[in-house]
C-alpha positions, -999 to +999 in steps of 0.1 A: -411-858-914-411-819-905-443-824-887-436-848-867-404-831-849-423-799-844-449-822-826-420-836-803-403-801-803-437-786-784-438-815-760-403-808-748-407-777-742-444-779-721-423-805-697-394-779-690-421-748-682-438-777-661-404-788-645-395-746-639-430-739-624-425-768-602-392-761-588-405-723-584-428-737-560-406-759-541-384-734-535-411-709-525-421-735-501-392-745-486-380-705-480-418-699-465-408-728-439-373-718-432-387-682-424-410-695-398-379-714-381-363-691-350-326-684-355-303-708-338-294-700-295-253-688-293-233-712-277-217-697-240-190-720-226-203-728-193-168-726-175-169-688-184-203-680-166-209-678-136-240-700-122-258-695-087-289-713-075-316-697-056-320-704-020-341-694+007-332-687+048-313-659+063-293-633+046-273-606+064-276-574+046-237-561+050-221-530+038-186-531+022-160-503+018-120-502+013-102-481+037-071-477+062-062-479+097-060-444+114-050-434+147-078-421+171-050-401+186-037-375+165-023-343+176-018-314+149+007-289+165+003-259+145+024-223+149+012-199+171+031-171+167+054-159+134+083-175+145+119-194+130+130-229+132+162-225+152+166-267+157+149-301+148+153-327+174+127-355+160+121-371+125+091-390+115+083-420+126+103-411+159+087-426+190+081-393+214+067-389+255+044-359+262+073-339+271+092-347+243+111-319+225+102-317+189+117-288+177+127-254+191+114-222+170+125-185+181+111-156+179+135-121+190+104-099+192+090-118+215+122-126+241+131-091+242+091-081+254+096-110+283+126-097+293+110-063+289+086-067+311+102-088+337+122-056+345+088-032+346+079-057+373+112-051+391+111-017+393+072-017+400+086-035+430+109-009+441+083+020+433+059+005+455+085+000+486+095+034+484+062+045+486+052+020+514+084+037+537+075+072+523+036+066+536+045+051+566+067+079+577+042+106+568+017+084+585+042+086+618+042+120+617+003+125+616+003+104+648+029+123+663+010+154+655-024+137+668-006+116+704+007+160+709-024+172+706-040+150+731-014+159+757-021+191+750-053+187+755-055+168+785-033+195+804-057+221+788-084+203+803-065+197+834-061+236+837-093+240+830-108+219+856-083+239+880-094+272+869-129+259+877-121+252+914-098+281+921-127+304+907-151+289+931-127+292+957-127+331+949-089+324+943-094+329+900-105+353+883-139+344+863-122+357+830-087+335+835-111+304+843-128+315+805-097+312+787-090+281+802-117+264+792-115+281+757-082+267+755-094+232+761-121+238+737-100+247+714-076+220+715-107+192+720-113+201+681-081+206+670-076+166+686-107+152+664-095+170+634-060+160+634-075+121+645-097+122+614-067+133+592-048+106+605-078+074+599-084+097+564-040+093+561-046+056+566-076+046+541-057+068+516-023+051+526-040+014+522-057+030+487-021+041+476-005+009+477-029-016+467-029+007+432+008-001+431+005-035+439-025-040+413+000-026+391+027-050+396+001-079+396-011-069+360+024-064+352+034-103+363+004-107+344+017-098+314+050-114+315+034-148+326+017-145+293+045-135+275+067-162+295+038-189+283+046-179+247+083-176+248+079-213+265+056-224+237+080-218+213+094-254+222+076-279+206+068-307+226+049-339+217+020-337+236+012-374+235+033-406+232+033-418+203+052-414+164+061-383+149+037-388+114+048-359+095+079-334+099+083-316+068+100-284+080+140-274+078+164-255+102+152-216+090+120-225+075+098-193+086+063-202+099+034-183+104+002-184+128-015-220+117+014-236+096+015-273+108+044-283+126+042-318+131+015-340+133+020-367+165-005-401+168-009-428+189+001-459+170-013-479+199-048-470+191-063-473+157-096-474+141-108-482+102-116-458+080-135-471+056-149-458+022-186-465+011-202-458-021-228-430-018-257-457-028-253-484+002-240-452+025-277-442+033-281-475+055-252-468+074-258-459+111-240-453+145-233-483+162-238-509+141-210-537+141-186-536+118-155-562+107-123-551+096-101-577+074-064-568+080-055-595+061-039-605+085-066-612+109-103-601+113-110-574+142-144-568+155-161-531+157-188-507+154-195-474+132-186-446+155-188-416+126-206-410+095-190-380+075-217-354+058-197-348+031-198-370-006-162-372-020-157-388-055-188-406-056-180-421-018-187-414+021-157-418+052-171-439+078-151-442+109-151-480+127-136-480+165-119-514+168-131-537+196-104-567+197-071-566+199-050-558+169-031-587+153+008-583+142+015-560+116-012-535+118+000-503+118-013-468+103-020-462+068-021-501+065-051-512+040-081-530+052-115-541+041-146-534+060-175-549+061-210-531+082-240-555+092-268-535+082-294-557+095-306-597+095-333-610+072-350-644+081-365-669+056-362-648+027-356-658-013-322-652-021-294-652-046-261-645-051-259-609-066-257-604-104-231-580-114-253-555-126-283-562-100-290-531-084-316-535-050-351-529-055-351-533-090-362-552-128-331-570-142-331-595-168-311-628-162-306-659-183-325-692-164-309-724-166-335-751-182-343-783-164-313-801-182-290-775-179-277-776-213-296-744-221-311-706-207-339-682-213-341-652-203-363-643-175-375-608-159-370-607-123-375-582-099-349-576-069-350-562-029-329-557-005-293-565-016-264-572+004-221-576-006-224-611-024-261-620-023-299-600-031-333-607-022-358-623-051-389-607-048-406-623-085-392-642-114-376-672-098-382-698-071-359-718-049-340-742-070-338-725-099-301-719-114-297-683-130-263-670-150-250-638-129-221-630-151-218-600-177-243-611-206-246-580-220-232-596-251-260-614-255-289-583-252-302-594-285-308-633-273-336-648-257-321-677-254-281-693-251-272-725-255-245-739-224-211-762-237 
């Protein structure tokens, strides 16, 4: 009896090292096949993506930028002089003419020097008609001098010529006939000297007074300057237009290049826009430009590229070329956009959101069904606002995801619900 249930005992256990070594295997088996089977694609809601086709035809490539409306008209009255706000007679946003008072400043320094001067020019003009009568009557007495000494000497040269006959006539001596003619002589030089002093009396007369007047002209010089900046101490407008900024108070000081006001031409306005540094490079003068008001689109063209880079960005100014529609005013937002330049029959998408021009992205291909995508390489050109050129990867028809998938980096493939 013993020997017969350790005979049975054995066989059991042979089957259940049989049945182990077995299952072993199977399950070595079955985890050596799950291991060659790819993990399972993520599901993506399809209403959350979003899903462009590629196309091919024209493209406009189109720069975009955020901006405001400006005034092309905008007059920046600064100080001239150190001066005092005596009165304010406009406000911003006041409408103002040319000769429109702004303000009044005043400056005592510079009232007393006109007023200074004004009398220096006064008495200059006395001075110099005293002088003129004091000349004249010295010249007067020259010629007095000079008309007496050629009476003299025409009755010494009438004696003379007397003497002369009467000596040939035996009737005069030879010596009285001498002193005659000596006489005349004399007085002949005396005549061409005092003549001479008189023209010299004259030239020096003329020299005399135009000194004085040059004097009084530098003089009115002077006080036309000063009179200019006494005058410019009323600000006027300049322009017509709206006071933009008034900032100053009744006793504010000021000094040389403080900004009084700032006066613009709401009439006349032009974008000005804001580019990004990247897509600023393309920009040039003159190409056309449109400016969304939102209230209307106005036609234009760039008319200035600033140098400068500011926060990643580049001003370009945009001269309007239609009419203005209602509401547009300065400071007022807008949206431009600047035709770069035309493309025909190219390949063409819209642009991914992180599709950069002339470069490799990666983007997720719809399959023939649609119900899932793979991701493809492709490589982009020349890139406008909404759509880029497709240079490899993808033909016309296909249907790529341009949305964020960055979530899915790790994924070759997504699955669409």
């Amino acid at each position: 009896m013993d020997v017969k249930r350790e005979g049975v005992a054995r066989k059991k256990a042979i089957k259940r090292a049989v049945i182990v070594v077995i299952t072993l295997a199977a399950v070595g088996a079955i985890s050596w096949q799950l291991s060659k089977l790819k993990p399972a694609a993520p599901t993506v809601e399809r209403a959350t993506v979003w899903i462009d086709s590629v196309k091919r035809g024209p493209i406009v490539i189109e720069r975009r930028g955020l901006g405001t409306l400006v005034p092309e008209d905008i007059v920046w009255i600064p100080a001239q002089f150190d001066s005092q706000v005596a009165r304010i007679d406009k406000k911003g946003g006041d409408e103002v003419q040319p000769n429109t008072i702004i303000m009044v400043l005043t400056n005592p320094d510079m009232e007393v020097a006109a007023n200074d001067l004004e009398w220096q020019i006064k008495q200059a003009e006395a001075d110099l008609q005293d002088t003129r009568v004091k000349l004249e009557s010295q010249k007067f007495d020259q010629q007095s001098v000079v008309e007496s000494t050629e009476s003299d000497m025409k009755q010494a040269e009438l004696t003379k010529d007397r003497d002369q006959q009467l000596l040939k006539l035996n009737l005069k001596a030879d010596m009285d006939a001498q002193i005659s003619k000596a006489n005349w002589e004399k007085l002949v030089a005396k005549y061409k000297i005092e003549k001479e002093k008189l023209d010299i009396m004259k030239d020096s007369i003329d020299a005399q007074i135009e000194s004085k007047q040059v004097a009084i002209e530098k003089l009115k010089a002077q006080y036309a300057l000063k009179k200019k900046q006494f005058d410019e101490l009323t600000i006027r407008a300049g322009i017509s237009g709206k006071v933009q900024e008034m900032t100053l108070q009744v006793g504010q000081k000021v000094k040389p290049g403080d900004v009084l006001a700032k006066v613009a031409s709401p009439q006349k306005l032009m974008a000005r826009l804001q580019i990004a540094e990247t897509q600023a490079k393309d920009i040039a003068l003159g190409q056309k430009a449109e400016i969304d008001t939102r209230n209307g689109i106005v036609p234009g063209h760039v008319i200035r590229i600033d140098a400068s880079i500011v926060n990643g960005t580049r001003t370009v100014d945009c001269k309007l070329d239609g009419p203005l529609p209602p509401g547009a005013v300065p400071d007022l937002s807008v949206d431009g956009t600047i035709e770069i330049s035309r493309l025909d029959n190219v390949v063409y998408v819209g642009r991914p959101v992180f599709g950069q021009e002339n470069s490799v992205v990666s983007l997720f291909k719809l399959d023939e069904d649609g119900k899932g995508a793979t991701r493809t390489q492709v490589k982009l050109g020349r890139s406008s606002v909404n759509t880029i050129e497709v240079l490899e990867g993808l033909k016309v028809g296909d249907q790529v995801i341009l949305s964020d998938m960055s979530a899915q980096d790790q994924n070759p493939r997504i699955r669409l619900n």
